[in-house]
C-alpha positions as CSV (number, residue, x, y, z in Angstrom):
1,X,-21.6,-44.9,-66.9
2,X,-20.1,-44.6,-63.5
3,X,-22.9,-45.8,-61.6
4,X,-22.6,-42.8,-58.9
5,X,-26.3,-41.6,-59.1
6,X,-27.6,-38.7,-57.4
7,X,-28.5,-35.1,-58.0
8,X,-25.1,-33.1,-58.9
9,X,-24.8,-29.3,-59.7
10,X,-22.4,-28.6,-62.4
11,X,-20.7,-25.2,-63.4
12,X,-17.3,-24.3,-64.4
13,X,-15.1,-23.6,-61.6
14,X,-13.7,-19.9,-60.5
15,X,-16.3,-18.0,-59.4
16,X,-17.4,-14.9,-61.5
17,X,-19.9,-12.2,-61.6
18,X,-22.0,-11.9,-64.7
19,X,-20.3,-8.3,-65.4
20,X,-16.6,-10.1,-65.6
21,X,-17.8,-12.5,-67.9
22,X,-20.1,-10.0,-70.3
23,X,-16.5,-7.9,-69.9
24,X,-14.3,-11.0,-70.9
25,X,-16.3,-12.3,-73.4
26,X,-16.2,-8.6,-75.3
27,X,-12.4,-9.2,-74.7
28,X,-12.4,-12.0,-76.3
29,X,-14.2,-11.0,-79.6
30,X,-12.0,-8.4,-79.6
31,X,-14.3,-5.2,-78.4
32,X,-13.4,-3.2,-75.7
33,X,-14.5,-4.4,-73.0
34,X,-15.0,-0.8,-71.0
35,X,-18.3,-0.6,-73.0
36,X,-19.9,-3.6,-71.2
37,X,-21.3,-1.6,-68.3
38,X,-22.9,-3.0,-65.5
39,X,-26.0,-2.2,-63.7
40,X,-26.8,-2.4,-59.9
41,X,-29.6,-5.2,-59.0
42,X,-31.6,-2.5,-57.7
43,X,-32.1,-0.5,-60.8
44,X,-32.6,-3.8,-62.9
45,X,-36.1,-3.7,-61.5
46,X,-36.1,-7.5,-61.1
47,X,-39.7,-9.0,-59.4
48,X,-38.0,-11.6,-57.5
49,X,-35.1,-11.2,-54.8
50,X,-31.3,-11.8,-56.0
51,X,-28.8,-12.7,-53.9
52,X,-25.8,-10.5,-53.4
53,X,-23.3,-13.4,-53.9
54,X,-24.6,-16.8,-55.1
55,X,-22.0,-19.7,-55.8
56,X,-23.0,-23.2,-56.8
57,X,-21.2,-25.9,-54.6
58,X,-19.7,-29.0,-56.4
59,X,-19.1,-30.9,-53.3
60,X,-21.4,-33.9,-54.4
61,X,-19.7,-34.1,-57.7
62,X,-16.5,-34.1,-55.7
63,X,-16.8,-36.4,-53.1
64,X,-18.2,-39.1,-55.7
65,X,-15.1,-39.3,-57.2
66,X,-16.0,-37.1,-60.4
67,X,-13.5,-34.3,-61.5
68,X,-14.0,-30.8,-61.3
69,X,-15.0,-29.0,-64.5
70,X,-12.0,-26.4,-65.9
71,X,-12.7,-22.9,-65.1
72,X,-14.9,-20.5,-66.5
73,X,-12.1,-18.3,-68.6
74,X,-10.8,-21.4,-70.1
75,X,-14.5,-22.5,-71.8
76,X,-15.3,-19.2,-72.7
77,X,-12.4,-18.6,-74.4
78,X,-13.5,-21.6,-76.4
79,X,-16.4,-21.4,-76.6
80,X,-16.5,-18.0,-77.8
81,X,-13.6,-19.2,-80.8
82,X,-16.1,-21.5,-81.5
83,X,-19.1,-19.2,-82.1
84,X,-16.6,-17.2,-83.9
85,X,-15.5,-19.6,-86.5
86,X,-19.1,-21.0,-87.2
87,X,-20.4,-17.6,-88.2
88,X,-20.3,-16.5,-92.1
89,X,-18.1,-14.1,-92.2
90,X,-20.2,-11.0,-93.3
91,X,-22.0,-11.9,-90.3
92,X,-19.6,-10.6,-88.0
93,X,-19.4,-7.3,-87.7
């Protein structure tokens, strides 16, 4: 619709490590969050190489003029109402 065509990368913003957001989401549904544990990259006994810190840039989406996404927290916390309230209740447990 805006006619600004290219190839943009898209993620919420605030960065975040996938231990944080495991932790948060647990938060959120209301489980304590201490029993998320994390486990080092070299004991995951991945094939391929990980980067230590990997960030996706928006700076194509910003410079044509599109607005920045809200941040992570803020569409968890939806999302994860969301998944919340379309689950039968027996279901959740």
């Amino acid at each position: 619709e805006a006619r600004r065509y290219g190839l943009y990368h898209l993620t919420n913003t605030v960065p975040c490590g996938r231990l944080e957001l495991a932790r948060r989401a647990a938060e959120l549904q209301g489980l304590n969050p201490a029993m998320v544990v994390g486990k080092p990259l070299a004991e995951m006994g991945r094939r391929a190489k990980r980067l230590q810190y990997a960030v996706m840039e928006m700076a194509a989406l910003e410079h044509a003029g599109f607005s920045l996404p809200r941040p992570w927290s803020e569409a968890l916390k939806e999302y994860v109402a969301r998944l919340g309230s379309s689950r039968p209740a027996s279901s959740i447990g």
